[in-house]
Backbone as CSV, one residue per row, in Angstrom:
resi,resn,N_x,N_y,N_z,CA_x,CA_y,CA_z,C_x,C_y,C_z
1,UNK,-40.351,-290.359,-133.862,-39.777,-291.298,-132.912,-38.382,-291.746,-133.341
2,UNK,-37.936,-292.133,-134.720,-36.646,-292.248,-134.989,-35.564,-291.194,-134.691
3,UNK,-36.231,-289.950,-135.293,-35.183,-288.511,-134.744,-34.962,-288.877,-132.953
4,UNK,-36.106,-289.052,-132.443,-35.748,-289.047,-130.792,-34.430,-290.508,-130.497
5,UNK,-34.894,-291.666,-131.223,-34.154,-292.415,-130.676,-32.824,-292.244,-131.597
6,UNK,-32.332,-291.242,-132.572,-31.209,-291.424,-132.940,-30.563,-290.842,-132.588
7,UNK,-31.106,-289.473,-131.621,-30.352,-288.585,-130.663,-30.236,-288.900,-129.346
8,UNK,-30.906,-289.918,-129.020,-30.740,-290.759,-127.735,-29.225,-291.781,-127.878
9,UNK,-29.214,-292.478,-129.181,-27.610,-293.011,-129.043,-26.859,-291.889,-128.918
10,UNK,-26.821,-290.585,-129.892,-25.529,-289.446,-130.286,-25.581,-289.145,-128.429
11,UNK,-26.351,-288.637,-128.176,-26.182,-287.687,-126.776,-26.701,-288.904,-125.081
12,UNK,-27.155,-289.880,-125.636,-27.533,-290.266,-123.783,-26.950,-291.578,-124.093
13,UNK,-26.950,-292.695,-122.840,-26.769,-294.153,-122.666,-27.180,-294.998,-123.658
14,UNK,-26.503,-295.493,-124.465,-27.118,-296.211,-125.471,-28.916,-297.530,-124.992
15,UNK,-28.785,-297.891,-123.188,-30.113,-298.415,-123.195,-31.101,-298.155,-123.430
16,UNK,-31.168,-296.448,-123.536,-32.103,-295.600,-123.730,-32.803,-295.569,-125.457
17,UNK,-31.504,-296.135,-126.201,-32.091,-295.599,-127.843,-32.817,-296.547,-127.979
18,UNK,-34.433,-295.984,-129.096,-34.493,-296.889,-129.594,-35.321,-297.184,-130.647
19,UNK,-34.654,-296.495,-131.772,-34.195,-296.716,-133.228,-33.073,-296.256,-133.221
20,UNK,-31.847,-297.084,-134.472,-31.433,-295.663,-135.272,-31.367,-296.007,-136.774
21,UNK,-31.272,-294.733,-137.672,-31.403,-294.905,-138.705,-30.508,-294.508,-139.705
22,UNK,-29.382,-295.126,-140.640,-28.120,-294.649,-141.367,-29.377,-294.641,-142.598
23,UNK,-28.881,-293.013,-143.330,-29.319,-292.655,-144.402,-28.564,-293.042,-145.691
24,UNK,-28.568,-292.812,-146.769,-28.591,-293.569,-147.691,-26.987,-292.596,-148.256
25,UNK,-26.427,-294.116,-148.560,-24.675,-293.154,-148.772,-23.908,-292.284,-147.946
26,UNK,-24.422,-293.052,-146.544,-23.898,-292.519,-145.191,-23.456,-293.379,-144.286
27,UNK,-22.487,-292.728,-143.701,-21.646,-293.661,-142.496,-21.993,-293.353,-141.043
28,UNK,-22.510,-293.993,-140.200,-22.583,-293.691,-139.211,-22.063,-294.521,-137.501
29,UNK,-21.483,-294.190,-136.830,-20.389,-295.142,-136.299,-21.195,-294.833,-134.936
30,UNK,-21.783,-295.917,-134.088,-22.004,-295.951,-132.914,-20.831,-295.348,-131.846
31,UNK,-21.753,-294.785,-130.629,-20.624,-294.202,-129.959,-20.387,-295.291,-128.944
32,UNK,-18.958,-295.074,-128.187,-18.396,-296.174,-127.570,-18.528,-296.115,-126.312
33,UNK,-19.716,-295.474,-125.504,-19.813,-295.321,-124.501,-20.807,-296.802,-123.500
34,UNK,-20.809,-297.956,-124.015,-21.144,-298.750,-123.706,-21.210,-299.941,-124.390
35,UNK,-21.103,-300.909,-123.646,-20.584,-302.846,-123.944,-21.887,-303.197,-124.730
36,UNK,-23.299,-302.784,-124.408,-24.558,-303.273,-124.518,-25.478,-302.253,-125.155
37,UNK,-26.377,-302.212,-126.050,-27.025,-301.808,-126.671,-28.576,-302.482,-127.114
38,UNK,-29.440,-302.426,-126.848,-30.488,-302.929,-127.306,-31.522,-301.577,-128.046
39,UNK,-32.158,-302.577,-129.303,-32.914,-301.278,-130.082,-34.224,-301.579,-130.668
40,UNK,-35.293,-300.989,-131.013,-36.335,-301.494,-131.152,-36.233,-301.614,-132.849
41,UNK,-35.344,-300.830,-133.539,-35.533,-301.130,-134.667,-34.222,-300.795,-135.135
42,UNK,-33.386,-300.944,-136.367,-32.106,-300.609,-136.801,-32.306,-300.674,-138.248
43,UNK,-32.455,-299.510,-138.735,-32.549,-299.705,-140.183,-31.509,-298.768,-141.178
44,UNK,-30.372,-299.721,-141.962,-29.630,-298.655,-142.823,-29.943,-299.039,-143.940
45,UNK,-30.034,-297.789,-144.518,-30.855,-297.878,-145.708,-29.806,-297.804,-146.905
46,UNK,-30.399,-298.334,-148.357,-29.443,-298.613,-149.625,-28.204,-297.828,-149.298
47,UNK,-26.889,-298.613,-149.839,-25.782,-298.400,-149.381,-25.180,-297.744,-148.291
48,UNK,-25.522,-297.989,-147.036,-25.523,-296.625,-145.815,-24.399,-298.018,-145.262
49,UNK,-23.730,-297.475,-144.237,-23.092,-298.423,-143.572,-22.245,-298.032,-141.485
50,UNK,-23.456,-298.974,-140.921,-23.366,-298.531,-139.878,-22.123,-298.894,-139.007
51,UNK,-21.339,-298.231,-138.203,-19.607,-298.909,-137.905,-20.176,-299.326,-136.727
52,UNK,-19.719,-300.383,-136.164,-20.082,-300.690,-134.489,-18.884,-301.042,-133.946
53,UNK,-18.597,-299.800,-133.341,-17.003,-299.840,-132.572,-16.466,-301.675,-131.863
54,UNK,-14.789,-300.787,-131.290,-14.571,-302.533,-130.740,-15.604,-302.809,-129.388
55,UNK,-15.473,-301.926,-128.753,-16.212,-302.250,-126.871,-17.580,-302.567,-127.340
56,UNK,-17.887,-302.702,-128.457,-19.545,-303.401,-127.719,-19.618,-304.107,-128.345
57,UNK,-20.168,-305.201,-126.824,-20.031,-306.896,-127.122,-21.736,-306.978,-127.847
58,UNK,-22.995,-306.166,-127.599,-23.764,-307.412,-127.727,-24.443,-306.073,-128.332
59,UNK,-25.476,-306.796,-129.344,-26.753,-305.822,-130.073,-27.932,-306.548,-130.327
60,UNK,-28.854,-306.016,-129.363,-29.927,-306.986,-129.630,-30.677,-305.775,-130.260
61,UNK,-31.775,-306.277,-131.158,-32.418,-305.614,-132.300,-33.900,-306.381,-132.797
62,UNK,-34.979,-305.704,-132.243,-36.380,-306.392,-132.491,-36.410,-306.196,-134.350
63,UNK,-36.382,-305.120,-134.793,-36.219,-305.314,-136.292,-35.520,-304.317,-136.605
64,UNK,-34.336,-305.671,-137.418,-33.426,-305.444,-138.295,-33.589,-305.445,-139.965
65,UNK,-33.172,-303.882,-140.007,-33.482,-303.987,-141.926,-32.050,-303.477,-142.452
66,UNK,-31.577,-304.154,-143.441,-30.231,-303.527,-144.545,-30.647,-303.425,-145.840
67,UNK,-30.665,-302.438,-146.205,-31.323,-302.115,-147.669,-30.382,-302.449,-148.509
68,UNK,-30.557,-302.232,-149.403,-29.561,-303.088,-150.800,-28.239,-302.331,-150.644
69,UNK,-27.416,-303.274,-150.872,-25.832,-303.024,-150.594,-25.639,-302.020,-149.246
70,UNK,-26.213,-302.578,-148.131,-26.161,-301.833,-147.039,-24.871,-302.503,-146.292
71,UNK,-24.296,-302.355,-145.050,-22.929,-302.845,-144.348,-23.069,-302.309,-142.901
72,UNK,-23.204,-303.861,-142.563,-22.984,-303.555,-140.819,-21.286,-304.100,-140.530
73,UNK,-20.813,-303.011,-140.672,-19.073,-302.759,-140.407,-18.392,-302.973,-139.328
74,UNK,-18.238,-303.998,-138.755,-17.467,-304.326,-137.195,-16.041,-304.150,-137.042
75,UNK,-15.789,-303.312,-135.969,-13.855,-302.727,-135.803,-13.655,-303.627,-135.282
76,UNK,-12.375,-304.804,-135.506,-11.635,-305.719,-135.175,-11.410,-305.475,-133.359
77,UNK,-11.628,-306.538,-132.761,-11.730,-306.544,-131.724,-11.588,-307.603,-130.619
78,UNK,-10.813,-307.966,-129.779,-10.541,-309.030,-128.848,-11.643,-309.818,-128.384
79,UNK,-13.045,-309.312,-128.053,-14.002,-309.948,-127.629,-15.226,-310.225,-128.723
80,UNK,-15.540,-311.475,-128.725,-17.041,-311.954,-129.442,-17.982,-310.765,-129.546
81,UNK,-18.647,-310.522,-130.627,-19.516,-309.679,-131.037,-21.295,-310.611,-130.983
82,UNK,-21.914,-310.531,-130.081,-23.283,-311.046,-130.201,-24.263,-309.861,-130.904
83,UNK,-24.776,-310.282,-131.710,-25.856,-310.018,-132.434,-26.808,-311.055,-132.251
84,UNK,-27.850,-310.042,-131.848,-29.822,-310.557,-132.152,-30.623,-309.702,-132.353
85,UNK,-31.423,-310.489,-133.447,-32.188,-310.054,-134.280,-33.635,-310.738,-133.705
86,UNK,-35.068,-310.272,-133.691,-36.234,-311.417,-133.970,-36.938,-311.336,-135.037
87,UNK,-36.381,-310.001,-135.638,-36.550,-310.047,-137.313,-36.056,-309.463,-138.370
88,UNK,-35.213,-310.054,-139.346,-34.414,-309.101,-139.951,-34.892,-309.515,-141.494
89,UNK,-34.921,-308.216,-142.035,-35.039,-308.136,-143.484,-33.631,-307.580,-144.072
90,UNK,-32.819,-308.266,-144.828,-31.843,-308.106,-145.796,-31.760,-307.736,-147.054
91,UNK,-31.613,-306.833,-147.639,-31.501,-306.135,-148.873,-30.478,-307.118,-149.861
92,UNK,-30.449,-307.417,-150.988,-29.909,-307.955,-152.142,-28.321,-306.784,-152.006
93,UNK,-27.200,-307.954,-151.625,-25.887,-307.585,-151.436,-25.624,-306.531,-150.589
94,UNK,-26.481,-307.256,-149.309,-26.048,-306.584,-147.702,-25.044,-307.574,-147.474
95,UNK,-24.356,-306.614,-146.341,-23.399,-307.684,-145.727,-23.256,-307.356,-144.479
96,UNK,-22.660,-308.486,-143.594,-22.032,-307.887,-142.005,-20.814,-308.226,-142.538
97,UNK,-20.033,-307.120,-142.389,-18.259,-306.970,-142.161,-17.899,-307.363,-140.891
98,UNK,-16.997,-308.156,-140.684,-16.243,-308.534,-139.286,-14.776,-308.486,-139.492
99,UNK,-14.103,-308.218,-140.760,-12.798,-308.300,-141.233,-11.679,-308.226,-140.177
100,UNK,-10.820,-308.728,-140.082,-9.518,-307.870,-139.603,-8.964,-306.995,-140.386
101,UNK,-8.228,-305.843,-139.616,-7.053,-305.305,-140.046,-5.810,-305.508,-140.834
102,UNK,-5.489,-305.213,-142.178,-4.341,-305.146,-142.309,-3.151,-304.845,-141.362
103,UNK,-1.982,-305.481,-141.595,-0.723,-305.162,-140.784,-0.025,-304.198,-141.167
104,UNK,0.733,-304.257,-140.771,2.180,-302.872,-141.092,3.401,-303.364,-140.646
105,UNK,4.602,-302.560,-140.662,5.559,-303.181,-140.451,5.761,-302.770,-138.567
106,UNK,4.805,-301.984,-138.121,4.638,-301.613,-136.550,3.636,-302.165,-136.342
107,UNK,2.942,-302.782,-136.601,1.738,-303.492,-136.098,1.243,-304.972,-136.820
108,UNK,1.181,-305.936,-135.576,0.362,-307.236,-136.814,-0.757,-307.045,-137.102
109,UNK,-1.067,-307.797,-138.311,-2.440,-307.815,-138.694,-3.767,-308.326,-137.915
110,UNK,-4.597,-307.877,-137.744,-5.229,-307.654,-136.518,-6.433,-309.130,-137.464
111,UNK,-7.267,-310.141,-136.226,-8.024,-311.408,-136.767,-9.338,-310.790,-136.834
112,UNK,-10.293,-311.851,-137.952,-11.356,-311.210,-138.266,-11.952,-311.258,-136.541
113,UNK,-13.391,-310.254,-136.096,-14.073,-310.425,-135.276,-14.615,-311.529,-134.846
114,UNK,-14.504,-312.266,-134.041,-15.205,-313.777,-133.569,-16.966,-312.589,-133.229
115,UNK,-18.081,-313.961,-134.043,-19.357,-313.105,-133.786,-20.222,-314.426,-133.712
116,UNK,-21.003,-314.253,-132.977,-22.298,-314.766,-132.437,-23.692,-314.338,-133.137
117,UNK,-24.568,-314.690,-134.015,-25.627,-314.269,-134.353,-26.685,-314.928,-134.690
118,UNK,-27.635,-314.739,-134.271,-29.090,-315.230,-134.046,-29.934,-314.435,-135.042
119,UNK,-30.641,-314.548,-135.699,-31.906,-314.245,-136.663,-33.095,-315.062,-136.113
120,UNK,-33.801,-314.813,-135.048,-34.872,-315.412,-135.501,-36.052,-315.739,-136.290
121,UNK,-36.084,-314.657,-136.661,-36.888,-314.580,-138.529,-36.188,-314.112,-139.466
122,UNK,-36.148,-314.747,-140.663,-35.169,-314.206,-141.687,-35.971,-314.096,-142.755
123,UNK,-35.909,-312.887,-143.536,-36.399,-312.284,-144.616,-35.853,-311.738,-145.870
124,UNK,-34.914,-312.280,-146.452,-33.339,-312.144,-147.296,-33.176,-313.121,-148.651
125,UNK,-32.353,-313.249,-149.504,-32.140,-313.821,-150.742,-31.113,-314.467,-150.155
126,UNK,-29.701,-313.829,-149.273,-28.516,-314.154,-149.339,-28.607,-313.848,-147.754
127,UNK,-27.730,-314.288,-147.281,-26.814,-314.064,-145.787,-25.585,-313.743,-146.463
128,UNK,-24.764,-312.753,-146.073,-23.237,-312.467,-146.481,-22.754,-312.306,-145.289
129,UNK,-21.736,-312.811,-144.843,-21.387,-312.261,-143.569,-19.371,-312.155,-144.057
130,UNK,-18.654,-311.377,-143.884,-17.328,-311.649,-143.934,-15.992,-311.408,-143.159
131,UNK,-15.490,-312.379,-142.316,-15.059,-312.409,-141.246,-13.381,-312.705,-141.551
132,UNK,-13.014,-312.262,-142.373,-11.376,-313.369,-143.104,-10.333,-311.969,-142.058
133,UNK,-9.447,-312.264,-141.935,-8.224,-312.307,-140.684,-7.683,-311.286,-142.114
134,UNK,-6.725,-309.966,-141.488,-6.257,-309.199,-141.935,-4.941,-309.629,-142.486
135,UNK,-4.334,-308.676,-143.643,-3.479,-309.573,-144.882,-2.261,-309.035,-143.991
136,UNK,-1.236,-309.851,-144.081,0.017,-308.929,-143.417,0.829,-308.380,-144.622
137,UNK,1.723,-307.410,-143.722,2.182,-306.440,-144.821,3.558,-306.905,-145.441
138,UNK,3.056,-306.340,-146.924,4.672,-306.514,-147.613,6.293,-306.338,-147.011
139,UNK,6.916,-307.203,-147.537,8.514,-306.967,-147.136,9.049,-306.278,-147.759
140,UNK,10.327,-305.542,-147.128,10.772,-304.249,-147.857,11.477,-304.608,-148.815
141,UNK,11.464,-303.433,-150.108,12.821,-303.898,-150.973,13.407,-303.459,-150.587
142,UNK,14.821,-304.577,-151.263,16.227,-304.529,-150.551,16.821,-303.013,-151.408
143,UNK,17.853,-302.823,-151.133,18.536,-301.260,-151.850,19.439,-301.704,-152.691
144,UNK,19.676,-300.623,-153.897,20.471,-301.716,-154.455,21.651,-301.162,-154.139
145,UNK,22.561,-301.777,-154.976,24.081,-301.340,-154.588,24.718,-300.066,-155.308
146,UNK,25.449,-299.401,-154.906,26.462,-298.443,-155.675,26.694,-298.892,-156.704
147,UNK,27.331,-298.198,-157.521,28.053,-298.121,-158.459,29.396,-298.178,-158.578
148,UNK,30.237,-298.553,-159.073,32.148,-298.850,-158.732,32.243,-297.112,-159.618
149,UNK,33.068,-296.645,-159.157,33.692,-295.631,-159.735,34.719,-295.846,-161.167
150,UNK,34.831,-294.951,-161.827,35.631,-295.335,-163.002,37.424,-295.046,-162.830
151,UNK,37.570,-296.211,-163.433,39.508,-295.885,-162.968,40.165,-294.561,-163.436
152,UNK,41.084,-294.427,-163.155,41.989,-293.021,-163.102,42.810,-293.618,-164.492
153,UNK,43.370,-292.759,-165.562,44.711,-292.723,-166.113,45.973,-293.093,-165.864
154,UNK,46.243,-292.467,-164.766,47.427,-292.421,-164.013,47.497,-293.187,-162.785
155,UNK,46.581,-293.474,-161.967,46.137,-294.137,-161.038,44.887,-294.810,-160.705
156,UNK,45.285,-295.520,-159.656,43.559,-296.188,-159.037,43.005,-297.353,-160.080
157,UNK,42.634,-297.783,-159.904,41.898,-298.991,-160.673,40.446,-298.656,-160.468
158,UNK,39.129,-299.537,-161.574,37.963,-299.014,-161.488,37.355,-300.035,-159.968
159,UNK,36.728,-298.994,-159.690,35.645,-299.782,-158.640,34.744,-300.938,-158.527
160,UNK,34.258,-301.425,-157.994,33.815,-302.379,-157.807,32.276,-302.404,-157.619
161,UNK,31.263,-303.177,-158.723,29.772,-302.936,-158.157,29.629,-303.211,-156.951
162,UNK,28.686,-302.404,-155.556,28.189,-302.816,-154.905,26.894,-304.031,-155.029
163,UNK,27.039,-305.153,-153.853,26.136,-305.807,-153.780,24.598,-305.318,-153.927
164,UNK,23.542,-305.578,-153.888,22.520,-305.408,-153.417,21.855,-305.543,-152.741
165,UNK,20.786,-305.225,-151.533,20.807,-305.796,-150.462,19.415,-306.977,-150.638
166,UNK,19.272,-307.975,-149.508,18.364,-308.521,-150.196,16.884,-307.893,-149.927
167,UNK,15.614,-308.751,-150.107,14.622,-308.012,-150.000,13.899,-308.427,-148.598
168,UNK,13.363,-308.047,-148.250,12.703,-308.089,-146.665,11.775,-309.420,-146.967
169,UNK,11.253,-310.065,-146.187,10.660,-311.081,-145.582,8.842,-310.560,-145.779
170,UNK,7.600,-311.427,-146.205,6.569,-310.512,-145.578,6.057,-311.140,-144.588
171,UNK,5.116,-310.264,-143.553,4.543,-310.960,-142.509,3.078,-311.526,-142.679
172,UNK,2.994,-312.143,-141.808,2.056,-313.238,-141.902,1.011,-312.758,-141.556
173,UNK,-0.562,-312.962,-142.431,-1.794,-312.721,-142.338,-2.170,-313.293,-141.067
174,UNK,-3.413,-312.646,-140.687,-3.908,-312.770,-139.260,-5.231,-313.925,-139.256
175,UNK,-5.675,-314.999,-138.423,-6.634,-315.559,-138.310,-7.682,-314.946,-138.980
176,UNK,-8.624,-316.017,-139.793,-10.486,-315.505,-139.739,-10.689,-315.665,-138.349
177,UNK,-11.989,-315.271,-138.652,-13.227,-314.877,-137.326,-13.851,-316.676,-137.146
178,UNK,-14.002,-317.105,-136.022,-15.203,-317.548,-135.407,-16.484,-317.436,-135.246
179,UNK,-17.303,-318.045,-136.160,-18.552,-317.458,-136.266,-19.661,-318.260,-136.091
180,UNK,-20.359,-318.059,-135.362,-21.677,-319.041,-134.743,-22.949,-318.208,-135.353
181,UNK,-23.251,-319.136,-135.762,-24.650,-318.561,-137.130,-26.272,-319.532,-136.442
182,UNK,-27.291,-318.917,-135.780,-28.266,-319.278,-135.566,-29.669,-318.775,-136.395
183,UNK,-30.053,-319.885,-137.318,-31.131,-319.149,-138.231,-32.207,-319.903,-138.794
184,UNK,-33.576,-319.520,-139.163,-34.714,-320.640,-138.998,-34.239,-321.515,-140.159
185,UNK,-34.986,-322.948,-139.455,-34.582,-324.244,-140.164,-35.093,-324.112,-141.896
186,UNK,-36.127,-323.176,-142.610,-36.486,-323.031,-143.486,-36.254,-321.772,-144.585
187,UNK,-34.402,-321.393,-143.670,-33.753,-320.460,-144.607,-32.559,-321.543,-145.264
188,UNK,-32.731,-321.309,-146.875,-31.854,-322.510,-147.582,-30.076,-322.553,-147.367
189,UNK,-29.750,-323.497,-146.923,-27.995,-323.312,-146.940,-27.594,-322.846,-147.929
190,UNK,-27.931,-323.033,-149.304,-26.744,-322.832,-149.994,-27.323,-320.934,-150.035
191,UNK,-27.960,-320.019,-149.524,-28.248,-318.504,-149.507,-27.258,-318.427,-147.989
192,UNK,-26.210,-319.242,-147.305,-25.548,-318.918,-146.262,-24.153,-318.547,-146.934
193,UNK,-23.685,-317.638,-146.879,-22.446,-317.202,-147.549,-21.725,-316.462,-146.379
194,UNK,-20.633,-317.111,-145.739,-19.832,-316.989,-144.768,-18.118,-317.062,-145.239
195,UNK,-17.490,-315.820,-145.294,-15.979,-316.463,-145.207,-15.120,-316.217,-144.100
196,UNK,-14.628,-317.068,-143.615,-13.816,-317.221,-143.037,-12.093,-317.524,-143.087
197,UNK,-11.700,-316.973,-144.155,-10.196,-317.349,-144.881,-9.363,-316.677,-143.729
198,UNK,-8.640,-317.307,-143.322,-7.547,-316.573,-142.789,-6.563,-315.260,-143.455
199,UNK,-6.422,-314.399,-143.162,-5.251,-313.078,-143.994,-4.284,-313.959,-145.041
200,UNK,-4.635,-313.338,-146.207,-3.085,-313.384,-146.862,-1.562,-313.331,-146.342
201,UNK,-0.578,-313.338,-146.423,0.905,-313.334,-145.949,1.056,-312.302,-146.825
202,UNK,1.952,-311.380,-146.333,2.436,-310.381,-147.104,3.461,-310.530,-148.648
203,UNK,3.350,-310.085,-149.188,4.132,-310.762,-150.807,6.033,-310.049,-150.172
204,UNK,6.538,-311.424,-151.140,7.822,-311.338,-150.621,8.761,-309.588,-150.888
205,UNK,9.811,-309.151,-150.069,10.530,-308.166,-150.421,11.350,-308.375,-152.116
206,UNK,10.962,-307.331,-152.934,11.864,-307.630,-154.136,13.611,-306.974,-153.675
207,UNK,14.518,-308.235,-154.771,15.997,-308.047,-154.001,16.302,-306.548,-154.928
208,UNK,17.436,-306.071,-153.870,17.897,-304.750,-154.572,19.274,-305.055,-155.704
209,UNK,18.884,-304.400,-156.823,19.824,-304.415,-157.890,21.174,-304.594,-158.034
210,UNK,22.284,-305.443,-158.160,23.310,-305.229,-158.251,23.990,-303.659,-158.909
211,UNK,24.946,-303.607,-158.038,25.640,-301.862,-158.272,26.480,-302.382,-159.736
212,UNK,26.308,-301.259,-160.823,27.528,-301.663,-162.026,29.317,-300.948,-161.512
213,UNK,30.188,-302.067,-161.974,31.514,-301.559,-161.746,31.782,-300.435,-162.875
214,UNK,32.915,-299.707,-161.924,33.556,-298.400,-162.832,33.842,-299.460,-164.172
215,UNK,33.053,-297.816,-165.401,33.323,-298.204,-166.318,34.750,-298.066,-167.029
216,UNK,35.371,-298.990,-167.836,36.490,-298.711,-168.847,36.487,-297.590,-169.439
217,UNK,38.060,-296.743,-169.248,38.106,-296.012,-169.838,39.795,-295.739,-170.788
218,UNK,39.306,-295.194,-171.672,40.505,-295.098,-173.277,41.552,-294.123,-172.711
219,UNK,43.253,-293.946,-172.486,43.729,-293.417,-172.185,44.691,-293.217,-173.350
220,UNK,45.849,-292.597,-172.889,46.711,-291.704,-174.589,47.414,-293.264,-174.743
221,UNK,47.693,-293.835,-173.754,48.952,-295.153,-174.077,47.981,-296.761,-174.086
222,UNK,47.496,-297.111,-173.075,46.596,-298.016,-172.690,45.387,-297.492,-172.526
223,UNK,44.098,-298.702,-172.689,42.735,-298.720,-172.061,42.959,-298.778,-170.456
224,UNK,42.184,-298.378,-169.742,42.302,-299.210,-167.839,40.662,-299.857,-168.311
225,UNK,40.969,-301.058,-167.344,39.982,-302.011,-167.406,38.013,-301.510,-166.064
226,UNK,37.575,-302.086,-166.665,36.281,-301.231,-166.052,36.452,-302.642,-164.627
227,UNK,35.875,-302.316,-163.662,35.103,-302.793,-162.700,34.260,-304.350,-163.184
228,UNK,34.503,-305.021,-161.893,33.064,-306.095,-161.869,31.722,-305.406,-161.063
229,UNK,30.974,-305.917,-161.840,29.655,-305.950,-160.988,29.175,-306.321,-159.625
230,UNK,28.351,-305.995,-159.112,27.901,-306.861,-157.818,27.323,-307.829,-158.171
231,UNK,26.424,-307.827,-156.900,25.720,-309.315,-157.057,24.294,-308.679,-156.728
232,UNK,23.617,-309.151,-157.306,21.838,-308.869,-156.906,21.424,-309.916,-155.946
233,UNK,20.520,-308.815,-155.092,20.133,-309.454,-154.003,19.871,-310.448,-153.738
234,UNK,19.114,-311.764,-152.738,17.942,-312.140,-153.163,16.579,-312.093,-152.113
235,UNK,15.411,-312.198,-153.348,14.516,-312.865,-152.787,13.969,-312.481,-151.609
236,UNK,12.820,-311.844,-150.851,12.634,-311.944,-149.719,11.773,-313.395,-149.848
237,UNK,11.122,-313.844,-148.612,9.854,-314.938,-148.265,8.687,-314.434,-148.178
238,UNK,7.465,-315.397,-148.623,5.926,-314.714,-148.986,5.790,-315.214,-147.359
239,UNK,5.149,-314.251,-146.791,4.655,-314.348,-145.808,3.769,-315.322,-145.437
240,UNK,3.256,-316.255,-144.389,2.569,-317.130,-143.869,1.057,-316.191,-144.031
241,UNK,0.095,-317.151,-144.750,-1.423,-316.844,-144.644,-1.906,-317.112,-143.447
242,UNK,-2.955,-316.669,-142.250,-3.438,-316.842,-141.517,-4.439,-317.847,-140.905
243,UNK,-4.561,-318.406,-140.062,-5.357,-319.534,-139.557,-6.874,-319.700,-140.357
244,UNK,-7.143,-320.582,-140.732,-8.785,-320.291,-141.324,-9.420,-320.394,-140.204
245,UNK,-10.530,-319.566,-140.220,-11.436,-319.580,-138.367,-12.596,-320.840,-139.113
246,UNK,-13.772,-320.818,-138.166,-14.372,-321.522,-138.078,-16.123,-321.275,-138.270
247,UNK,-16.778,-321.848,-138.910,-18.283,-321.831,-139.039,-18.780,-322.751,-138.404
248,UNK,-20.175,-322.651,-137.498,-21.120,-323.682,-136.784,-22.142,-322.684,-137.109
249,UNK,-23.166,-323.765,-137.916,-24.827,-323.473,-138.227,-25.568,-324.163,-137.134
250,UNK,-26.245,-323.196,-136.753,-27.581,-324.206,-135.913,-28.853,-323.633,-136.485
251,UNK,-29.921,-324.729,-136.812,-31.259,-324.003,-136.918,-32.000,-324.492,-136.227
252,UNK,-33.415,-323.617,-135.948,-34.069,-323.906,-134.982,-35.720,-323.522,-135.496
């Protein structure tokens, strides 16, 4: 029955599956052919880690199992992620990933997943869930400067170091996730381990090197004098860290 329902997600309508099962030190990424998914069972087993694309909003799941260091991996995504469970067993250092994206210098850093989740039976040591807003990316270093050329004998004087340029700016980390946590009144808070940090800011651009002036050089009558230096860059700015999102516990 698992083989049937795990070829029912790969090949038909996801309403249709129902199991599936990530094997052990395996990745397996739901297909994106639908918003909604419901399953009779979902089990990834020791370290397996199942991806659940951006388009689907909701996963309901009669029993949920993550075997030890298992990962339910969520792709950063504009809309709330609902998860339900009516019974989930958690493996010792499972986690749900909701992260954002790192940035780039073509793209911002993308915010953790805003997620919705319900457990109605919980069977676990720990809850891990980690939702922190993607780091933005470093600022460029600056370039440094030329070099002054060395004076002539007969002519020309020595050159002059080029400046350096300064160093780029970094950009700013992206929001945590929003996360609404529903779970029985007789699972202990302090086994709720939720972060929500907003992205790091990208670390500042380092400045580019001052250029050295043409060096002095010994001629048959006189020395000619060498060049000044430039100036070294400065400094880019550490980028702005991202909004911290938000936690609400309800138990029931």
């Amino acid at each position: 029955m698992r083989k049937l329902g795990l070829l029912a997600v790969l090949f038909a309508p996801l309403a249709l599956a129902e199991s599936v099962t990530v094997e052990p030190h395996s990745l397996l990424r739901l297909p994106a052919s639908s918003s909604v998914l419901q399953l009779q069972r979902l089990d990834v087993a020791d370290y397996g880690t199942l991806l659940i694309p951006a388009n689907l909003t909701e996963l309901s799941v009669e029993q949920l199992r993550l075997g030890h260091e298992a990962r339910i991996a969520v792709v950063p995504g504009d809309q709330e992620l609902r998860l339900r469970a009516l019974h989930a067993e958690l493996g010792s250092g499972s986690q749900i990933l909701a992260r954002g994206a790192p940035g780039t210098h073509r793209k911002a850093a993308r915010p953790g997943r805003n997620l919705d989740v319900q457990l109605q039976s919980l069977d676990a040591q720990e809850l891990n869930i980690d939702a922190r807003g993607g780091a933005g990316a470093d600022g460029y270093a600056g370039l440094d400067g030329g070099n002054g050329q060395a004076p002539g004998c007969t002519w020309g004087s020595a050159g002059r170091g080029g400046n350096g340029d300064n160093g780029g700016d970094g950009l700013p980390g992206a929001s945590g996730a929003n996360v609404r946590l529903r779970v029985p009144a007789t699972f202990a808070s302090d086994a709720i381990k939720v972060r929500t940090d907003g992205g790091q800011g990208g670390a500042a651009g380092v400045p580019g090197r001052a250029g050295d002036g043409g060096k002095s050089k010994g001629c048959v009558v006189y020395r000619a004098e060498g060049g000044k230096s430039g100036r070294e860059g400065l400094p880019g700015r550490v980028g702005e860290a991202g909004a911290e999102g938000a936690l609400s516990i309800q138990r029931f």
